[in-house]
C-alpha positions as CSV (number, residue, x, y, z in Angstrom):
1,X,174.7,40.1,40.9
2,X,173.1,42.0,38.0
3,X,174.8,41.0,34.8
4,X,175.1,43.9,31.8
5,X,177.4,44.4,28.5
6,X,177.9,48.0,27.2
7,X,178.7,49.5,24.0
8,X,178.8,53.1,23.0
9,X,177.7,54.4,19.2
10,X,180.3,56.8,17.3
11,X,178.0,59.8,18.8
12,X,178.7,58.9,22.4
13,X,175.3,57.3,23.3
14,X,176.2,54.7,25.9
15,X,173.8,51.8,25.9
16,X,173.6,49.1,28.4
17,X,171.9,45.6,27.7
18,X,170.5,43.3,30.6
19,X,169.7,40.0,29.7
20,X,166.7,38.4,31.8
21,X,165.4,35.4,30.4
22,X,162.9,35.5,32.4
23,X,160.2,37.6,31.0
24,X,157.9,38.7,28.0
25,X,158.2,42.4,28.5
26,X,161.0,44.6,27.8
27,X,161.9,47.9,29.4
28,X,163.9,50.9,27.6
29,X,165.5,53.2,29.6
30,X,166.5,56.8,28.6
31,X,168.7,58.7,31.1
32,X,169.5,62.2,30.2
33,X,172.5,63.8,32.4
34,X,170.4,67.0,32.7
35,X,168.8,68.2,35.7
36,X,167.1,71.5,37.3
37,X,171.1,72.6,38.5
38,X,172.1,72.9,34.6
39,X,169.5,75.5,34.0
40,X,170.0,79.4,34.1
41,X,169.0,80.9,37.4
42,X,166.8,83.5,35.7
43,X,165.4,80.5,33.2
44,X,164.8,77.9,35.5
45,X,161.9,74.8,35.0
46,X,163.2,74.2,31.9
47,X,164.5,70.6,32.7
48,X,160.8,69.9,34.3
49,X,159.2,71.1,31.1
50,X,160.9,69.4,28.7
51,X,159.8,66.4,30.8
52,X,156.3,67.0,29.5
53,X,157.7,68.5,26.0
54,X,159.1,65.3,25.5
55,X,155.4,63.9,24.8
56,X,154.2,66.8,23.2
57,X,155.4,65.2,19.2
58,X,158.7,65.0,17.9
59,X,159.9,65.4,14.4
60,X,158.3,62.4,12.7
61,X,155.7,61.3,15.4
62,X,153.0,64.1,16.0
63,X,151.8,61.7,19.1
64,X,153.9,59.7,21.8
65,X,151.9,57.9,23.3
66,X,149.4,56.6,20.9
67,X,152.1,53.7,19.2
68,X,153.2,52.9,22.4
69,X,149.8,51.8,23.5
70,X,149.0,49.9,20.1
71,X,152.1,48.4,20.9
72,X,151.1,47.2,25.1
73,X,153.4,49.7,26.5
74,X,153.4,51.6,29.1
75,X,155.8,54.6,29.7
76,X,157.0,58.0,32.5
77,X,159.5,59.6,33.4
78,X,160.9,61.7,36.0
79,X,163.0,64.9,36.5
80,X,165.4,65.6,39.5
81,X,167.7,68.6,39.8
82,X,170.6,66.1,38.6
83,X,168.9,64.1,35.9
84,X,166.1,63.4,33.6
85,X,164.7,59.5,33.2
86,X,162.1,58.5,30.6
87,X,161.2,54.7,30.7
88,X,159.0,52.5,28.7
89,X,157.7,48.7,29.3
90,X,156.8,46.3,26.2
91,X,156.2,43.6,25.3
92,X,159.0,42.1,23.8
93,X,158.0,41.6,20.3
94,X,157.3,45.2,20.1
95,X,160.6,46.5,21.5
96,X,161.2,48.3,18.2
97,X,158.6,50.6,18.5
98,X,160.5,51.7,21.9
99,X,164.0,52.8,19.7
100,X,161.6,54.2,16.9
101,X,159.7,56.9,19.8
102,X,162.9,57.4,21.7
103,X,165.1,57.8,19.2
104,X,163.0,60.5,17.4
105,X,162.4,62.8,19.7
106,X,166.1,62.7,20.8
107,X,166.7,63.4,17.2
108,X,164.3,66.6,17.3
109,X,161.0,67.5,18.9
110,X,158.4,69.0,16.7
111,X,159.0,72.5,18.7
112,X,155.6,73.9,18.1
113,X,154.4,77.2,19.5
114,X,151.2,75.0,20.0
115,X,153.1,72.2,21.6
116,X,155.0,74.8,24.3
117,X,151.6,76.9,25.0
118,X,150.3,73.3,26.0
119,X,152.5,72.2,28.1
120,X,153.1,75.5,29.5
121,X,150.0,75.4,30.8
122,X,150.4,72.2,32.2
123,X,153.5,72.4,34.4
124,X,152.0,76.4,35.2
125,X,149.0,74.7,36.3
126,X,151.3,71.7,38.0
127,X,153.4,74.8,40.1
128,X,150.2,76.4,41.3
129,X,148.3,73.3,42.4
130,X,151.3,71.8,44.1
131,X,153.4,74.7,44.9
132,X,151.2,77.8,45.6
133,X,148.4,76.7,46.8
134,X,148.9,73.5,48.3
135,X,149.3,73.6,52.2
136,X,153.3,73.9,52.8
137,X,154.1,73.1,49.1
138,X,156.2,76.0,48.9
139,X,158.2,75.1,52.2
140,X,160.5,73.4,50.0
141,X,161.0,77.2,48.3
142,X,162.2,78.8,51.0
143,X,164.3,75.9,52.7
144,X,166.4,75.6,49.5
145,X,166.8,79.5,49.3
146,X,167.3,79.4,53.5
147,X,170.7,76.5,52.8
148,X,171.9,77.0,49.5
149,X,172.9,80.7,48.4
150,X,175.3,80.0,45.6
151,X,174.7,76.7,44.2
152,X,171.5,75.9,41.6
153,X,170.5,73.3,43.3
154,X,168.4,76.5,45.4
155,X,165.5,76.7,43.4
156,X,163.3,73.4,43.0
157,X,163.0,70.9,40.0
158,X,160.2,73.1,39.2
159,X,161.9,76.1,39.2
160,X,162.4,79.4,40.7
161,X,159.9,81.4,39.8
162,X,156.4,80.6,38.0
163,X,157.2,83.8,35.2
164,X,160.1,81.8,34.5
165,X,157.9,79.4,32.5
166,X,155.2,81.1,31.7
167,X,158.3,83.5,30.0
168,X,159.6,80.5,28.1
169,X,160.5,81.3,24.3
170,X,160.8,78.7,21.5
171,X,164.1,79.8,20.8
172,X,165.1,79.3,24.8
173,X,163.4,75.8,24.6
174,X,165.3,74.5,21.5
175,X,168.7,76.0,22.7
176,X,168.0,74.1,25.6
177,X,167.0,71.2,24.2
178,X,170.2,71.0,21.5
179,X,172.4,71.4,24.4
180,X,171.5,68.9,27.2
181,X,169.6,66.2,25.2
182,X,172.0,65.3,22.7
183,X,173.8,61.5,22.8
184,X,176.4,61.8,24.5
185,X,174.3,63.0,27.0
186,X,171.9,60.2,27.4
187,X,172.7,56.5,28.9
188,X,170.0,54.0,26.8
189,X,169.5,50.9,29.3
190,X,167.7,48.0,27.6
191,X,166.8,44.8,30.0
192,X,164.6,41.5,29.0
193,X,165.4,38.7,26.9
194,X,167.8,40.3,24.3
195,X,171.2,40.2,23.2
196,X,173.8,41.9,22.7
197,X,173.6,41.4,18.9
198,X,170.2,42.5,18.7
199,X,170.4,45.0,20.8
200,X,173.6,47.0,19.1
201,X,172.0,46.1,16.0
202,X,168.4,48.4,17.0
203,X,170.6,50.5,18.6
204,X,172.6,51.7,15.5
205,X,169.7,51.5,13.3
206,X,167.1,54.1,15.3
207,X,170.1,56.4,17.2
208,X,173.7,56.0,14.9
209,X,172.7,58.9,12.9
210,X,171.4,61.2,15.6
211,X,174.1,64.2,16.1
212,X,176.2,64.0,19.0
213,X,176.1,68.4,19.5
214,X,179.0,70.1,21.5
215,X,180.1,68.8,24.3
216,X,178.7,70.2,27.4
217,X,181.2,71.1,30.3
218,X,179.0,71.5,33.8
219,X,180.7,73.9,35.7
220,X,178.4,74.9,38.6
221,X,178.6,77.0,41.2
222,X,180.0,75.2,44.7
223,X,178.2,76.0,47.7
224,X,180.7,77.3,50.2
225,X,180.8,75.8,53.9
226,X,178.1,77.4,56.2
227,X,179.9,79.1,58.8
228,X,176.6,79.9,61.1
229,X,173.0,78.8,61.8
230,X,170.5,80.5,59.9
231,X,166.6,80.7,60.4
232,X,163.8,81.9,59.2
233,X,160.0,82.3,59.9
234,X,157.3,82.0,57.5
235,X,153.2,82.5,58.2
236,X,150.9,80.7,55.8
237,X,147.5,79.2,55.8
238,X,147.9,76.0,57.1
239,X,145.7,73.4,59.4
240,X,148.9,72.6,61.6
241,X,152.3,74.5,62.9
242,X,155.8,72.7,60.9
243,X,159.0,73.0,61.0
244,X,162.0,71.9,59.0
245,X,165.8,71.5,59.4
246,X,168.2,71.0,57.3
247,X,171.8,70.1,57.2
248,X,174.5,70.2,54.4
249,X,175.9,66.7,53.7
250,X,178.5,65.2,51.0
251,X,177.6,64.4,47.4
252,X,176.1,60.9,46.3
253,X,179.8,59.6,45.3
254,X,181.0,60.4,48.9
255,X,181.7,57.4,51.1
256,X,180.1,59.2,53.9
257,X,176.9,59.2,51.6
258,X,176.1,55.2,53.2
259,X,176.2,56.5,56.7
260,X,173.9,59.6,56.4
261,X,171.6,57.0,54.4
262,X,171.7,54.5,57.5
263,X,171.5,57.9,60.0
264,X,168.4,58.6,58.4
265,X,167.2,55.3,58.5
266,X,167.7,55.3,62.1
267,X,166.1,58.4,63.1
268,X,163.0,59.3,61.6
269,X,162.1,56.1,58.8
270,X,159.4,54.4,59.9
271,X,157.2,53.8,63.2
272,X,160.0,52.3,65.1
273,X,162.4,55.1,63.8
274,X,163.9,57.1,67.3
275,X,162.0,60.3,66.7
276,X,159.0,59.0,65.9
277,X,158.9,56.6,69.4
278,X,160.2,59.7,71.2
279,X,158.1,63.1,70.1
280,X,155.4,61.2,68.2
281,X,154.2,58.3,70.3
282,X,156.2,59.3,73.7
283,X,156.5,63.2,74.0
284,X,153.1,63.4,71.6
285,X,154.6,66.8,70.7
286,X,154.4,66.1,66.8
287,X,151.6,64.3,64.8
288,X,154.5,63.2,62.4
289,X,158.3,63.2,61.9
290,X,160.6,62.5,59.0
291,X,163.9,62.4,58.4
292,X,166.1,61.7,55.1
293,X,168.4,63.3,52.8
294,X,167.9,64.7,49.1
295,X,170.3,62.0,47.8
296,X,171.7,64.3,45.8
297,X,175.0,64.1,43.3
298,X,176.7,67.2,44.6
299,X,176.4,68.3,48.3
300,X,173.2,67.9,49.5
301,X,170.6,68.2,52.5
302,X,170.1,65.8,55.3
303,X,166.3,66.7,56.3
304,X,163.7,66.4,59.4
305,X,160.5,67.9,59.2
306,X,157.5,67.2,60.9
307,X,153.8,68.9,61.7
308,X,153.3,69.7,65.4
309,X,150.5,68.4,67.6
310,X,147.3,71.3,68.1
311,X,148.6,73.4,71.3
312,X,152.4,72.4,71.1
313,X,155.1,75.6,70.3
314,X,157.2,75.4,67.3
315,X,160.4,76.5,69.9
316,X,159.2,73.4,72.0
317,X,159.4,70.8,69.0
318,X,162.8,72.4,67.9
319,X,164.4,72.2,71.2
320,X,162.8,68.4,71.6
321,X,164.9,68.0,67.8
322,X,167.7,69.3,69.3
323,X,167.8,67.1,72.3
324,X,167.1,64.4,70.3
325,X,170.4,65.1,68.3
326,X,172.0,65.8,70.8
327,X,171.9,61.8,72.5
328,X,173.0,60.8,69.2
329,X,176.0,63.1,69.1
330,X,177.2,62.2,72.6
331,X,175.7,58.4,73.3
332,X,176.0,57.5,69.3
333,X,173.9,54.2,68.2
334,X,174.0,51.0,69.0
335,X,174.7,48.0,67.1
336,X,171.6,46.4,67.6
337,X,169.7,49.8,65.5
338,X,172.4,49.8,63.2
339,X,172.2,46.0,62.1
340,X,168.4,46.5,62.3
341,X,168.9,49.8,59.7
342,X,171.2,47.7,57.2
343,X,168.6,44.9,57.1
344,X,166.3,47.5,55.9
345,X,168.1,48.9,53.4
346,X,169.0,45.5,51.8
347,X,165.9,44.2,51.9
348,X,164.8,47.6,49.8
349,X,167.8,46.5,47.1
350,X,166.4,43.2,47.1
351,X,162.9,44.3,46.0
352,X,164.0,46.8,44.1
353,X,166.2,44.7,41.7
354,X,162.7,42.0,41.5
355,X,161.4,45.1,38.7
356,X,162.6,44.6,35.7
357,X,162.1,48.5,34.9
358,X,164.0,49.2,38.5
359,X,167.1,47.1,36.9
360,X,166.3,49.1,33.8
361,X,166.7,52.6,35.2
362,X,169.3,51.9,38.5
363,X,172.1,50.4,35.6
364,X,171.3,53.4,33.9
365,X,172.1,55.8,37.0
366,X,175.0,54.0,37.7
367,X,176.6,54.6,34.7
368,X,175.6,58.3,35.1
369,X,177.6,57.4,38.4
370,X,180.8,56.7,36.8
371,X,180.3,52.9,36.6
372,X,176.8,50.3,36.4
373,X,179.4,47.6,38.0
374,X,178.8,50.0,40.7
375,X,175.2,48.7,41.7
376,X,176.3,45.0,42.0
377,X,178.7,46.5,45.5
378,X,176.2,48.6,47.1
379,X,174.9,46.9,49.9
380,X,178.8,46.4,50.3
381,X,179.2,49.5,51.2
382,X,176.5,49.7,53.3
383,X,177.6,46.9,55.0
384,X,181.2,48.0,55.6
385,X,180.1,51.2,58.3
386,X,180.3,50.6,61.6
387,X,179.2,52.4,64.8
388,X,182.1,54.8,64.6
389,X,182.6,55.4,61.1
390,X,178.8,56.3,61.4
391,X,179.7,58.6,64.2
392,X,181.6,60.1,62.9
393,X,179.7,61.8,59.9
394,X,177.2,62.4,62.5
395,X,179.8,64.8,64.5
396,X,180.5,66.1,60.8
397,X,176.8,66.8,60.1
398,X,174.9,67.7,63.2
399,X,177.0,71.3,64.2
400,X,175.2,74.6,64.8
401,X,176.7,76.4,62.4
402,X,175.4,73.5,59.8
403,X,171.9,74.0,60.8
404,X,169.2,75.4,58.9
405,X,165.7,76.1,60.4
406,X,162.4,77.0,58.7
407,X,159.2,77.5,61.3
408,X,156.0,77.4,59.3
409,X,153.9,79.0,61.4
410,X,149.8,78.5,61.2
411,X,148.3,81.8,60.6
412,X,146.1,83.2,63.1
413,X,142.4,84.2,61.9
C-alpha cells in the first residue's frame, strides 16, 4: 500500500506528498495533462517540443540544468499523446532547488527566438533520425493514419508532419504554452522523507503565485466504430519484410483495459509468449513477434507486429496471425497461462513501486486518472478477470471489421 496526503493551492495545482523514510534522495514530479491529442492537426509536435523547450531557460533561470547538477540531481521527462511528465531526483537537502527550477518555468519560459531555433533543430533532427530515415520508423505514421481517421491521436507524439515544426512561430509556442501548462493543469508529486508541513509550505512559497490561466475544456474528436477491415501496402528500404495489425480497444479507465493488458501478456510478451513459441521458434516464419497495446486514455490500439524470416511471404505470416487468433477466439486460454500472465504483471508492480521516482510519477498519473488511491487496487483488478471475462473482450477485439493491416514490404533492388 502506497501511503500519500494531497492538498491543492488556490490556483488549482494539485500536489501529492509520499513519505518514505527510507531514503536520502528526493524525487519531484511534474505531470502536465497535455499530450500530442490536444494539439491542432495542422500544428502538431508542439507537446514534444515543449518537452525540450522546457530546458531551453525560463524567465529567471537562463539554464536548467546547470543548478540541478550543483545540486546532485538528475532530471527527464517524457511526452505521450495524453500527457507530459518531467521528473527530478535530489538529494534531500537540496529539494528546494527542485520547486525553485520547476516552478519557474511553469511560471514563464524565457521564449527566445534563439531558444525555439535551438530546439527546433533538435526535435527536426530527432523526426529525421528516428522517423525518416530509420528502417520502419515511420510504420508507426501510416498505422495511426490506416486506424484512426477522426481522432488526434492519428498523428504520432512527434507530430504529423516535419513542416509543422520547422513552421513553429513564437507566438504559436507561447499560446501554447499559456494554455496547457498552467496549474491547474499540472499534478506536482513529491516522495522521500518529507512532510506534509514542509511540503505545502515549499509548495506555496515557489508555485502560490503562479497564475492558474483559463480553464481548458478537451473536447476531442471521438473515433467512430470501424465498420470494415482496412489495409494497406507500403515499400521502403528495409533489411527484412514486416507487418503490423492493429485493433481498436477501450480507453485506460475501461474495465476491459486489465484483460487486453493480460491478452497481450499472453500472446506475444516474452519467449514463452504463444506467438513467439508458434511462428518464431515452431513455424520459424518470423524472426520476431510482439504484441501489446498503446495504453492509451481514450480508445486505443491493441498491436502485433513482427519482421518476417528471409524467403517467408507477408500473406503467409498474416494468415499464420490469423490462425493464431483464431485458436484463441474459439479454444480461449487456459487457466494455467492466465495465472502465469497475472504473476507477471504483479511482479512488474512490485518492482516498479521499489523506485522511488516510479512512486513519484505513477501517484502522479493516477491522479491524472481521477484518483492516486487508484494505484494501491490495481493488481486487484488484475486479479479479479477470469477466463471468460477475458474472453470475452477477446470476442470484442479480434473481429474483421476491427482489423487494421500494414505490410511493409522490403523493396526490391
Amino acid at each position: 500500500m502506497i501511503q500519500f496526503e494531497k492538498f491543492t493551492l488556490a490556483n488549482g495545482l494539485t500536489v501529492l506528498v509520499h513519505t518514505d523514510e527510507n531514503t536520502p534522495m528526493v524525487a519531484v514530479n511534474v505531470l502536465y495533462n497535455v499530450g500530442a491529442r490536444d494539439e491542432d492537426i495542422n500544428r502538431t509536435g508542439f507537446a514534444h517540443l515543449f518537452e525540450h523547450l522546457m530546458f531551453g531557460g525560463s524567465i529567471n533561470i537562463p539554464m536548467y540544468d546547470e543548478p540541478l547538477q550543483m545540486a546532485g540531481g538528475e532530471n527527464n521527462a517524457y511526452t505521450t499523446n495524453d500527457i507530459t511528465n518531467y521528473y527530478i531526483q535530489l538529494p534531500l537537502e537540496n529539494i528546494e532547488t527542485a520547486f525553485w527550477l520547476e516552478s519557474d518555468r511553469m511560471k514563464s519560459l524565457a521564449f527566445s527566438p534563439n531558444s525555439l531555433e535551438v530546439q527546433r533543430k533538435v526535435v527536426c533532427e530527432e523526426f529525421k533520425e528516428h522517423y525518416i530515415n530509420k528502417p520502419y520508423g515511420d510504420a508507426w505514421k501510416h498505422l495511426r493514419q490506416l486506424a484512426y481517421k477522426v481522432h488526434p491521436y492519428q498523428w504520432m507524439t512527434i507530430g504529423k508532419e516535419l513542416k509543422h515544426i520547422e513552421e513553429a512561430q513564437l507566438e504559436d509556442v507561447k499560446h501554447f504554452f499559456f494554455k496547457h501548462y498552467r496549474p491547474n493543469q499540472a499534478i506536482l508529486c513529491v516522495a522521500g522523507k518529507v512532510t506534509l508541513e514542509q511540503v505545502k509550505m515549499l509548495s506555496e512559497k515557489w508555485f502560490g503565485d503562479i497564475e492558474t490561466g483559463e480553464a481548458y475544456k478537451r473536447n476531442l474528436p471521438q473515433e467512430p466504430v470501424q465498420k470494415e477491415a482496412r489495409f494497406e501496402t507500403i515499400t521502403a528500404d528495409v533489411p527484412l519484410n514486416a507487418i503490423y495489425k492493429a485493433w481498436h480497444i477501450q480507453g485506460r479507465l475501461h474495465p476491459d483495459y486489465y484483460a487486453t493488458d493480460l491478452i497481450t501478456e499472453i500472446m506475444g510478451n516474452g519467449l514463452a509468449s504463444r506467438l513467439h513459441l508458434a511462428l518464431v521458434k515452431d513455424q520459424k516464419l518470423f524472426s520476431n513477434i510482439n504484441c501489446y497495446h498503446t495504453g492509451s486514455l481514450d480508445p486505443g490500439l491493441l498491436v502485433i507486429e513482427g519482421k518476417l524470416v528471409e524467403g517467408k511471404t507477408l500473406d503467409e505470416a498474416n494468415e499464420a496471425i490469423e490462425v493464431q487468433l483464431k485458436l484463441l477466439v474459439e479454444k480461449g486460454v487456459q487457466q494455467e497461462e492466465l495465472e502465469k500472465a497475472k504473476n507477471k504483471i504483479e511482479a512488474m508492480i512490485v518492482f516498479e513501486d521499489m523506485s522511488l521516482l516510479s512512486r513519484a510519477n505513477n501517484l502522479a498519473f493516477y491522479e491524472l486518472l481521477g484518483d492516486a488511491q487508484l494505484m494501491n487496487s490495481e493488481w486487484d483488478r488484475y486479479n479479479a478477470v477470469t477466463a471468460d471475462t477475458l474472453q470475452a473482450v477477446v470476442n470484442s477485439i479480434f473481429h474483421q471489421n476491427n482489423s487494421n493491416t500494414l505490410y511493409y514490404k522490403k523493396s526490391v533492388s
